[in-house]
C-alpha positions as CSV (number, residue, x, y, z in Angstrom):
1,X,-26.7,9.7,33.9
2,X,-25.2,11.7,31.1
3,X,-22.4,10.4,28.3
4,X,-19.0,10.3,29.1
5,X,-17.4,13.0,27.0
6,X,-14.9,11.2,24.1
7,X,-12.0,10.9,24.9
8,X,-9.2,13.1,23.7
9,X,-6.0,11.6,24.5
10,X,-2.6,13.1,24.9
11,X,-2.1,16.7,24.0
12,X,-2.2,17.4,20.3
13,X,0.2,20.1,18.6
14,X,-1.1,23.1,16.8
15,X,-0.6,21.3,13.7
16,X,-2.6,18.3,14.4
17,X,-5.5,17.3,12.9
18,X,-8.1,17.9,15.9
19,X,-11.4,15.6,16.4
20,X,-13.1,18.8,17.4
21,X,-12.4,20.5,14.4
22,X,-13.1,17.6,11.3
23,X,-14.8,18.9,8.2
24,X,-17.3,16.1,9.5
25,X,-19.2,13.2,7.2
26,X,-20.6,13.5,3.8
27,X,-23.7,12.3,5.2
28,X,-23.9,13.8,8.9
29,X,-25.0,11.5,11.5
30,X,-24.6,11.7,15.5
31,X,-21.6,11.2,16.7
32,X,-20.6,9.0,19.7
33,X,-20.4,10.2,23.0
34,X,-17.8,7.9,23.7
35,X,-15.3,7.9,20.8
36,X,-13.9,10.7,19.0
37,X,-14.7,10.8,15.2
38,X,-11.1,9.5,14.6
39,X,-11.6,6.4,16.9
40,X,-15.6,5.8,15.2
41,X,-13.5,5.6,11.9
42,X,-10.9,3.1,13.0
43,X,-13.8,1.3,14.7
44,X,-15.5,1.5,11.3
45,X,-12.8,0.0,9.2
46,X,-11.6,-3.1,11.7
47,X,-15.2,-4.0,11.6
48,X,-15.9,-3.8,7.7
49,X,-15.9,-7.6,5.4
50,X,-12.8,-6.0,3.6
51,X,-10.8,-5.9,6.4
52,X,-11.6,-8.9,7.1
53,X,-10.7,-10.0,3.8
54,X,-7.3,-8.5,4.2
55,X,-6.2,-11.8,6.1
56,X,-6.0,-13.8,2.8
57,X,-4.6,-11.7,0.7
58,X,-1.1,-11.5,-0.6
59,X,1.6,-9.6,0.6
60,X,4.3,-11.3,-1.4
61,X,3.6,-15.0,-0.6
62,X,0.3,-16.4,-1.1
63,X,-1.8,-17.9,2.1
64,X,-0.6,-21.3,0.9
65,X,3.4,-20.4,1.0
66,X,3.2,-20.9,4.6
67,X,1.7,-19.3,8.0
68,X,4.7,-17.0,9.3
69,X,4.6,-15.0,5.9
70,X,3.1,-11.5,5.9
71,X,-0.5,-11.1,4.4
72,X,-2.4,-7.5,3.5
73,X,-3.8,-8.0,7.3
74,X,-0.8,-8.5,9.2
75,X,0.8,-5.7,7.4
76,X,-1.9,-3.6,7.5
77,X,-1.8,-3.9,11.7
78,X,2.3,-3.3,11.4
79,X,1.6,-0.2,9.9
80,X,-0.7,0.9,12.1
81,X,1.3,0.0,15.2
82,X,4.3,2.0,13.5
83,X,2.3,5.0,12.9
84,X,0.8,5.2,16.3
85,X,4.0,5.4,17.6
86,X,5.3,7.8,15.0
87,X,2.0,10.0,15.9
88,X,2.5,9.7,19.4
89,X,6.3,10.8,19.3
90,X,5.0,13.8,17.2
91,X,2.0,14.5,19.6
92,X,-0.1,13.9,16.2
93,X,-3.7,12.4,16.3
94,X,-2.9,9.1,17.1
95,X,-6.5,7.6,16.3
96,X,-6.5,9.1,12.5
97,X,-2.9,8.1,11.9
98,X,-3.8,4.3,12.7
99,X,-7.3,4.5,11.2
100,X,-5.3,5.6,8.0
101,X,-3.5,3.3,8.3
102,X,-5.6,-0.1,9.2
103,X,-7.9,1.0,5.6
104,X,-4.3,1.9,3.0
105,X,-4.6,-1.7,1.7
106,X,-8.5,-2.6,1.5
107,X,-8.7,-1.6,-2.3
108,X,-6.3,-4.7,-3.1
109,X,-7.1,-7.3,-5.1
110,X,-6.2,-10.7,-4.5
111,X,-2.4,-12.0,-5.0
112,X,-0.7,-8.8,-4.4
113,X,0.9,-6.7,-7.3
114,X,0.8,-9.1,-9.6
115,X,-2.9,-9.1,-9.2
116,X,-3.3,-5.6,-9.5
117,X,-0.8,-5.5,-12.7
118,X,-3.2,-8.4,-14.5
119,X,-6.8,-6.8,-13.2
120,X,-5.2,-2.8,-14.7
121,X,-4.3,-4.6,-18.5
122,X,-7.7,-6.5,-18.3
123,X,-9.4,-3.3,-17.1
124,X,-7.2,-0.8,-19.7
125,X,-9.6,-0.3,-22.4
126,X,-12.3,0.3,-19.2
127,X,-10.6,3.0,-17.3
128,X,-8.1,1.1,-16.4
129,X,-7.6,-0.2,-12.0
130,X,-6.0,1.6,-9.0
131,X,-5.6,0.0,-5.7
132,X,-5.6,3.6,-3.9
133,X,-9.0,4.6,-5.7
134,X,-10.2,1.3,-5.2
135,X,-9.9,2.0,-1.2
136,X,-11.7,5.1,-1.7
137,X,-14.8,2.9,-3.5
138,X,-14.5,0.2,-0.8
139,X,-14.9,3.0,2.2
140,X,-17.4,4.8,0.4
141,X,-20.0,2.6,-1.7
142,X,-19.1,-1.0,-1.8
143,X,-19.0,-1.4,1.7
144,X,-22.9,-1.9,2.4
145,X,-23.6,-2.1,6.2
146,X,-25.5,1.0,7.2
147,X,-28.8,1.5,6.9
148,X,-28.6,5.1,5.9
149,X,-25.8,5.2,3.2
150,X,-23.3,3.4,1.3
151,X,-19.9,2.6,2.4
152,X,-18.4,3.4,5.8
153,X,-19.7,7.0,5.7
154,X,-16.0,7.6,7.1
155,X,-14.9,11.8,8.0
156,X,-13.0,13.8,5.1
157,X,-9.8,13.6,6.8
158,X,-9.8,9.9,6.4
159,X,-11.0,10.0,3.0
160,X,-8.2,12.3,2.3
161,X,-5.7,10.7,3.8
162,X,-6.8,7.6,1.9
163,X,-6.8,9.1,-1.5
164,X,-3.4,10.7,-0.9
165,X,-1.6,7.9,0.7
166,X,1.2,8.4,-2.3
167,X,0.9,12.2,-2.4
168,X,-1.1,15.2,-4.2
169,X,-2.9,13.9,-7.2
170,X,-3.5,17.4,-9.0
171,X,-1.1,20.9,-9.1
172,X,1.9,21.5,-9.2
173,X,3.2,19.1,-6.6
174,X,1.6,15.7,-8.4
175,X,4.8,15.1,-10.0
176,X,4.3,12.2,-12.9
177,X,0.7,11.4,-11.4
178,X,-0.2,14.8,-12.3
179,X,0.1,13.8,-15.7
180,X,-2.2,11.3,-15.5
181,X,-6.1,11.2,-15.8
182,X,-7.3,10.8,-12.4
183,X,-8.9,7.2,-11.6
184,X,-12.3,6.7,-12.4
185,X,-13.6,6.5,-8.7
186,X,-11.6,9.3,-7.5
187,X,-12.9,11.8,-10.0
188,X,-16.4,10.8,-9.9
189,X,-16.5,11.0,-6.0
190,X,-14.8,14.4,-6.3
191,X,-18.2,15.7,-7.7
192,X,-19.8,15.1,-4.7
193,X,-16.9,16.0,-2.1
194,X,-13.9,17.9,-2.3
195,X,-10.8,16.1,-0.9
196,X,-8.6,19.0,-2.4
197,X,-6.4,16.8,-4.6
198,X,-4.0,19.4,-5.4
199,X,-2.3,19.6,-1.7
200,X,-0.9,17.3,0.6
201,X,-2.8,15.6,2.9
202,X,-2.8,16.6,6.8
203,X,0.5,15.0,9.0
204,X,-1.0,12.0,10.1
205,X,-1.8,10.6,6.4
206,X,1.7,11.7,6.1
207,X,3.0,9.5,8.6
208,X,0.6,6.6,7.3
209,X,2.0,6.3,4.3
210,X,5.8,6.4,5.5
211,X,4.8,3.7,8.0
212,X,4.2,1.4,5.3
213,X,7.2,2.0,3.8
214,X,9.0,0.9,6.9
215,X,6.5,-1.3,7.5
216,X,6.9,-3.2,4.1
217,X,11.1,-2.8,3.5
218,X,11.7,-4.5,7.2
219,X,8.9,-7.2,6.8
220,X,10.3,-8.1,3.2
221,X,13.6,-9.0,4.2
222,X,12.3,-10.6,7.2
223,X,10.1,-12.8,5.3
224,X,12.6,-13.5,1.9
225,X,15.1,-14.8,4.9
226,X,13.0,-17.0,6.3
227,X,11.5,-18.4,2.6
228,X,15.2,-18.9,1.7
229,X,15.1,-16.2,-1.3
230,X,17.9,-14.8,0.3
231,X,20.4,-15.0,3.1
232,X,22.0,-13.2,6.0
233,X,25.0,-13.2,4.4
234,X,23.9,-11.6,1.3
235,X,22.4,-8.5,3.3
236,X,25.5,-7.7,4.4
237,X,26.6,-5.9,0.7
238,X,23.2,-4.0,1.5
239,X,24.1,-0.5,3.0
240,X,22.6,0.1,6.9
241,X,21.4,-3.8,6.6
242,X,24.7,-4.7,6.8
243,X,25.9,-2.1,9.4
244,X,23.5,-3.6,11.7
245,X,23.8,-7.0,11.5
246,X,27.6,-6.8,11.8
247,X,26.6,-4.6,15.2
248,X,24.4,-7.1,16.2
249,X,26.9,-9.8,16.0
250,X,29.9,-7.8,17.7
251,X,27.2,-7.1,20.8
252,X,25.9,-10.6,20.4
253,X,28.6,-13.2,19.0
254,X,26.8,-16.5,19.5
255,X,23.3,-15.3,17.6
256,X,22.2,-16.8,14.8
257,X,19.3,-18.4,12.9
258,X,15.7,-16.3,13.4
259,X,16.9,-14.5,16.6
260,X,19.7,-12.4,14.5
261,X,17.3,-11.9,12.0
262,X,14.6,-10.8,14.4
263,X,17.1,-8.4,16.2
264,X,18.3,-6.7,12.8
265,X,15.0,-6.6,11.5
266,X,13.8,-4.9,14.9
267,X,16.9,-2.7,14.7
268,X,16.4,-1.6,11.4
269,X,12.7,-0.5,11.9
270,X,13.6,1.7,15.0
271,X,16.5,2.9,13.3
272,X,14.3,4.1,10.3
273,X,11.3,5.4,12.8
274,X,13.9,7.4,14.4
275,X,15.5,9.2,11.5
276,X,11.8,10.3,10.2
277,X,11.1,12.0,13.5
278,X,14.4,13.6,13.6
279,X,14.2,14.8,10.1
280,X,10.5,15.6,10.3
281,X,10.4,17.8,13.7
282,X,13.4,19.5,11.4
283,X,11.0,20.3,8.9
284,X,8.4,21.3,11.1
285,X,10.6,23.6,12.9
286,X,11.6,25.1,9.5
287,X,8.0,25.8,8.7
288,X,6.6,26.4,11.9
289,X,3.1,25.6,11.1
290,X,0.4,26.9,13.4
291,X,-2.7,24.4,12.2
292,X,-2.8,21.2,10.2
293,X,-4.2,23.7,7.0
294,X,-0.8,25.0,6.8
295,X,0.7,22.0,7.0
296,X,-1.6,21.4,3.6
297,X,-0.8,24.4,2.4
298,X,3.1,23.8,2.2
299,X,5.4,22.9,-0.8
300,X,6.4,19.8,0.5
301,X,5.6,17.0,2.8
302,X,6.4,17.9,6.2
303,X,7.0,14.3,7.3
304,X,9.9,12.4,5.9
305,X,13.3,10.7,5.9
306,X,16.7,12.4,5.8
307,X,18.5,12.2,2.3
308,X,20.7,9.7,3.5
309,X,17.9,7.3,5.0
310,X,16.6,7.9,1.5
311,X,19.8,6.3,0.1
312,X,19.5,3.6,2.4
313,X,15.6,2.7,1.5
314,X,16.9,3.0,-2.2
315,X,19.2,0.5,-1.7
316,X,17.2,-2.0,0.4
317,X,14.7,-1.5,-2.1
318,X,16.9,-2.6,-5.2
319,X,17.7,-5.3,-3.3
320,X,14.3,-6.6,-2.7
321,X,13.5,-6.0,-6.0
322,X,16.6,-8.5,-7.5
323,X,16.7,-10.9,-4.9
324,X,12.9,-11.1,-3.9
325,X,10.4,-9.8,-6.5
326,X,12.2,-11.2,-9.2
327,X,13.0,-14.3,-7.2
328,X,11.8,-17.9,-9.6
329,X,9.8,-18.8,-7.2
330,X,7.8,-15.6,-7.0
331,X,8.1,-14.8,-10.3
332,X,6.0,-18.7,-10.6
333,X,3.4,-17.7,-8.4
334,X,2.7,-14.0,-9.8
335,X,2.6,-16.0,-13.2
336,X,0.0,-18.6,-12.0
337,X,-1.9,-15.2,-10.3
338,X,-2.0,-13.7,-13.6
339,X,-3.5,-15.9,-15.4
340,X,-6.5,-16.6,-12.4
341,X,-7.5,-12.9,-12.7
342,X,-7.0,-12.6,-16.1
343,X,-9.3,-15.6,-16.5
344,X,-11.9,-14.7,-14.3
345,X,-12.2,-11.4,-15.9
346,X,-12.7,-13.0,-19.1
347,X,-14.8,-15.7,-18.3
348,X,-17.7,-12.9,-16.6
349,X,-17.0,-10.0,-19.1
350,X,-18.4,-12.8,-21.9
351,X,-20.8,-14.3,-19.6
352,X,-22.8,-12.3,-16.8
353,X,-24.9,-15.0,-15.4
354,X,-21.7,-16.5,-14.5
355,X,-21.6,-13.9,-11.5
356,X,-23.1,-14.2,-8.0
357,X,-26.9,-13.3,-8.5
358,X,-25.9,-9.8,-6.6
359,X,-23.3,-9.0,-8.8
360,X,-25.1,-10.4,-11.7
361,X,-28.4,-8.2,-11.0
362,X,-26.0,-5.3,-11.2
363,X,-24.5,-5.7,-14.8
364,X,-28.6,-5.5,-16.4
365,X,-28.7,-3.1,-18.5
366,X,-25.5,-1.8,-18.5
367,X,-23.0,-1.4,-21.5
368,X,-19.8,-3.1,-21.7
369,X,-17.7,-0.1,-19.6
370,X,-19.5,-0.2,-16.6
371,X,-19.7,-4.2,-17.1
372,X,-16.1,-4.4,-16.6
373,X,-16.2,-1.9,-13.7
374,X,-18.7,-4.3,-11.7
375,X,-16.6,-7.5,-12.3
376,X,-13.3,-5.7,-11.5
377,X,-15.0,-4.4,-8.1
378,X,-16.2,-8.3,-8.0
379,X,-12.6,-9.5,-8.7
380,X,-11.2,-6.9,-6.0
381,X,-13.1,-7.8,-3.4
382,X,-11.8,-11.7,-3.2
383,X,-9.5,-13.0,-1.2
384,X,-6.4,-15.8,-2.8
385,X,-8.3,-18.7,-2.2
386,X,-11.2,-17.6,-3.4
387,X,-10.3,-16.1,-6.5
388,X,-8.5,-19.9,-6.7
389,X,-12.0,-21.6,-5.9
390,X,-13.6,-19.3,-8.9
391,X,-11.3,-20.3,-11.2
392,X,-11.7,-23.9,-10.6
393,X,-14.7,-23.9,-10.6
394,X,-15.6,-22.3,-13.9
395,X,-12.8,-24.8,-15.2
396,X,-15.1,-27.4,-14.2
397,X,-18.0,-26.2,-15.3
398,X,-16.4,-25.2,-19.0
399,X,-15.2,-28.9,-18.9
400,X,-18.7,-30.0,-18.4
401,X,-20.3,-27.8,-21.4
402,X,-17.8,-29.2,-23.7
């Protein structure tokens, strides 16, 4: 009996990034004769230990806040499930778009931003940490599961998408970032492939990357409501918040509690999804690009929100940002994060042996740089509770030496 051909499902545009057509892996391998090399990615990441990991890391509450709070899993799957859509709508390739999408987050450390803000100062004098280059060194070394190779051995248009989930990196259309020396990771992989850091990636990493933005905004105020941080009342100041709660409640006069919050939030996420496509099948009728290489090859992203959706994310954001971010009790737990990493990072910089014999075995020989580059990959790779465990743990054990 011979395979089943992969399957390619619904027509693709010109423009889209075609299975047929990838720049293939750095270390070629057959491919499935049942999966495109889109879905083998995706299939890849969901079945990777960081992923996995993603379920007890922070979005904005830690694990302990409570189990209805977001966490780098659950936001990582609401992403995906917007880009899909978003792809479909588009007739983009649905598989990278949520493969993109399901791996945007696995370079995390624990705790959320405030862990990545204490690992960066502990790491500055080292090369400094970046969650996005990070990614790129989970997918394509510290990942250890194939026989072959290291890391997920994922295609180039994945690895591209990854690397510019916030845009170009080099050129003219890098902005600030172009400023900046590259991240350690991302340069040193560059010398063995070429992700062209100086365009913009294909459509579908496009469409990743505003996903989460959705993603995040709508899931923010959906969880600062139900913590308290916040109330429905105060959203209504917020522009396009309060427009559609006030809609909500003319249509629906005796809703309250989590059902009007659930019906604004679900409002607010369609209304955003639907101004990108408008504005973005704009764009692509502007440009009228015949294969995803001219997408790269243009001045600007192609996917995006109207200006005045842009006024409206503005304003949702420095809303968040006063109300939630900066919230006491957040502020308290990004304090007590903090000083874990900041700990741990000190406690195995002075004292290898204190590292899992793995981890340990890797530092030999090695001078104080690349030192700091091991334990920050170690510190990356835990999870909340973990990184909670460590610490108490070499609290005891400092206790005991004393």
């Amino acid at each position: 009996m011979s395979p089943v051909p992969p399957p390619h499902g619904p027509p693709l545009a010109p423009y889209a990034t075609r299975p047929e057509r990838s720049r293939g892996r750095l270390h070629p391998e057959p491919e499935s004769a049942t999966r495109s090399v889109f879905q083998r990615d995706r299939d890849r990441i969901i079945h990777c230990g960081a992923f996995r990991r993603l379920k007890h890391k922070t979005q904005v509450f830690v694990y302990h806040e409570g189990d209805y709070y977001r966490t780098r899993l659950t936001h990582s799957l609401e992403v995906a499930q917007i880009a899909r859509s978003i792809c479909r709508a588009l007739d983009l390739n649905e598989d990278l778009g949520e493969a993109l999408a399901l791996a945007h987050d696995l370079g995390h450390p624990p705790f959320g931003h405030a862990g990545e803000d204490a690992l960066g100062e502990a790491m500055r004098d080292f090369g400094g940490f970046d969650h996005n280059a990070q990614t790129l060194k989970v997918l394509t070394g510290l990942e250890q599961r194939y026989a072959a190779f290291d890391g997920l051995n994922l295609t180039w248009e994945c690895l591209e998408g990854v690397v510019k989930h916030n845009g170009p990196l080099t050129g003219p259309h890098a902005g600030a970032r172009g400023a900046q020396p590259l991240p350690e990771a991302i340069a040193r992989y560059g010398t063995v492939q070429d992700l062209e850091l100086d365009s913009f990636a294909g459509p579908e990493a496009q469409v990743a990357a505003l996903s989460d933005d959705i993603a995040y905004n709508n899931h923010d105020i959906d969880d600062g409501l139900r913590a308290g941080l916040f109330t429905v009342d105060d959203l209504r100041s917020v522009p396009l918040v309060g427009e559609i709660i006030a809609r909500v409640q003319r249509e629906h006069p005796d809703i309250e509690g989590q059902r009007l919050i659930y019906e604004t939030v679900r409002r607010l996420i369609n209304h955003m999804v639907n101004d990108l496509l408008a504005e973005t099948q704009a764009r692509l009728a502007a440009a009228a690009p015949a294969s995803v290489e001219e997408i790269r090859a243009l001045d600007q992203p192609v996917v995006g929100f109207s200006e005045d959706m842009l006024a409206y994310d503005r304003a949702m954001r420095a809303f968040l940002f006063e109300r939630m971010y900066r919230h006491p009790r957040v502020n308290r737990m990004a304090k007590r994060a903090r000083e874990v990493v900041t700990r741990l990072f000190a406690v195995y910089m002075s004292d290898p042996a204190t590292l899992p014999a793995e981890w340990r075995e890797q530092t030999r020989g090695h001078d104080e740089r690349a030192t700091a580059r091991i334990v920050a990959d170690y510190i990356a790779g835990m999870t909340d509770r973990y990184a909670f465990q460590e610490y108490d743990r070499l609290g005891q054990a400092d206790a005991r030496n004393r």
